[in-house]
C-alpha positions as CSV (number, residue, x, y, z in Angstrom):
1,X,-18.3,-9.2,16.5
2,X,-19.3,-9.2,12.8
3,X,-21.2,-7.1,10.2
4,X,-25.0,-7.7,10.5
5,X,-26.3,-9.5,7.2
6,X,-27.8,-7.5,4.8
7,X,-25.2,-6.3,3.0
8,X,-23.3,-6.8,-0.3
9,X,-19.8,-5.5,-0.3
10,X,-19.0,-4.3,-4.1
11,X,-15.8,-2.3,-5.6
12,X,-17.5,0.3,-8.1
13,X,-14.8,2.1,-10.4
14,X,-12.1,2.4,-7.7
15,X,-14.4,2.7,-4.8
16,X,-15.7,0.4,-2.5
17,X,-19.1,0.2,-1.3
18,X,-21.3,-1.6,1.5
19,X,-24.7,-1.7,-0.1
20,X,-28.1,-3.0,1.9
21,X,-30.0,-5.4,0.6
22,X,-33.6,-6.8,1.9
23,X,-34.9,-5.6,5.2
24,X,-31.4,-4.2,5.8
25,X,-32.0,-0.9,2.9
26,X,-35.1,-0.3,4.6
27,X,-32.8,1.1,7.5
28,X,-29.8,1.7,6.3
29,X,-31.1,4.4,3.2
30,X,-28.1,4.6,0.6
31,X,-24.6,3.1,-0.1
32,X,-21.9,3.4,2.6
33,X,-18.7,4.3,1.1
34,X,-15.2,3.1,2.5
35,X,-11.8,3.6,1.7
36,X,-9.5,0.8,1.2
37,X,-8.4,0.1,5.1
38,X,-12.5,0.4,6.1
39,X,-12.6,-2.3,3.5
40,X,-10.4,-4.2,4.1
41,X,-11.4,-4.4,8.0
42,X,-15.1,-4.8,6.3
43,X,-14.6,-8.1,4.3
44,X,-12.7,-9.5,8.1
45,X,-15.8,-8.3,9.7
46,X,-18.0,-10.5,7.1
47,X,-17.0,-13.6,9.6
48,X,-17.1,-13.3,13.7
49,X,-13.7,-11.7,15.1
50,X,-12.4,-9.8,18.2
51,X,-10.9,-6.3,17.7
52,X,-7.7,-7.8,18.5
53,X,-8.1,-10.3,15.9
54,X,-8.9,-7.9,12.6
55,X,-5.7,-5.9,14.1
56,X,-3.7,-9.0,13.9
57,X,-5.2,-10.0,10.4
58,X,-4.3,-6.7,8.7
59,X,-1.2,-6.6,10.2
60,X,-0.1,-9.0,7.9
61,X,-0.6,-7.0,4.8
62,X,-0.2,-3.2,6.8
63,X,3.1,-1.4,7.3
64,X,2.2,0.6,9.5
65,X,2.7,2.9,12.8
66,X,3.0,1.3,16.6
67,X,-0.6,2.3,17.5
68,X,-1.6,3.4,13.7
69,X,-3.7,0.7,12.8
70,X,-5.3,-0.4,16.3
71,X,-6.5,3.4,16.2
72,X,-8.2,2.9,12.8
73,X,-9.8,-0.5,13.8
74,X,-11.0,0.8,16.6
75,X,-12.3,3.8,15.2
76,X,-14.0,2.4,12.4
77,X,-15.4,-0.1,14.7
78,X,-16.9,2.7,16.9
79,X,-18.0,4.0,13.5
80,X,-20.2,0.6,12.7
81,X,-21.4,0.5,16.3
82,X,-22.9,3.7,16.1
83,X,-24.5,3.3,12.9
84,X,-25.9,-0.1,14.4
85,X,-24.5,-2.3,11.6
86,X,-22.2,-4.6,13.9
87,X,-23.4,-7.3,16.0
88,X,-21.6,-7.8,19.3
């Protein structure tokens, strides 16, 4: 899975945001803001991986909770699949 193209990941201030560019703003209306994990599993995303494999990546630079950070990938996952931004 990966993030469809059509976006431009950009830290503003202390705040990072996906932002749509080309055919992409035409459905996606506005910036999409993401805390520091989203991210994080964002810029991963920017190349094909599994679930599995973005858990394993952040491990590597997480502390964090048995369970803690699958949750949140899979979440924010869920989150992109919704919104129709991921490609499968």
């Amino acid at each position: 899975m990966k993030i469809k193209e059509g976006f431009v990941l950009r830290q503003i201030a202390d705040q990072w945001m996906a932002v749509p560019i080309g055919g992409m703003a035409e459905k996606v209306h506005g910036l999409i803001a993401l805390n520091d994990t989203a991210a994080d599993i964002w810029k991963i995303l920017q190349e094909d991986h599994t679930e599995q494999e973005v858990v394993d990546i952040l491990r590597l630079s997480y502390d964090s909770e048995e369970g803690e950070l699958e949750q949140s990938v899979k979440e924010f996952v869920q989150t992109l699949e919704q919104s129709d931004i991921l490609l499968r």
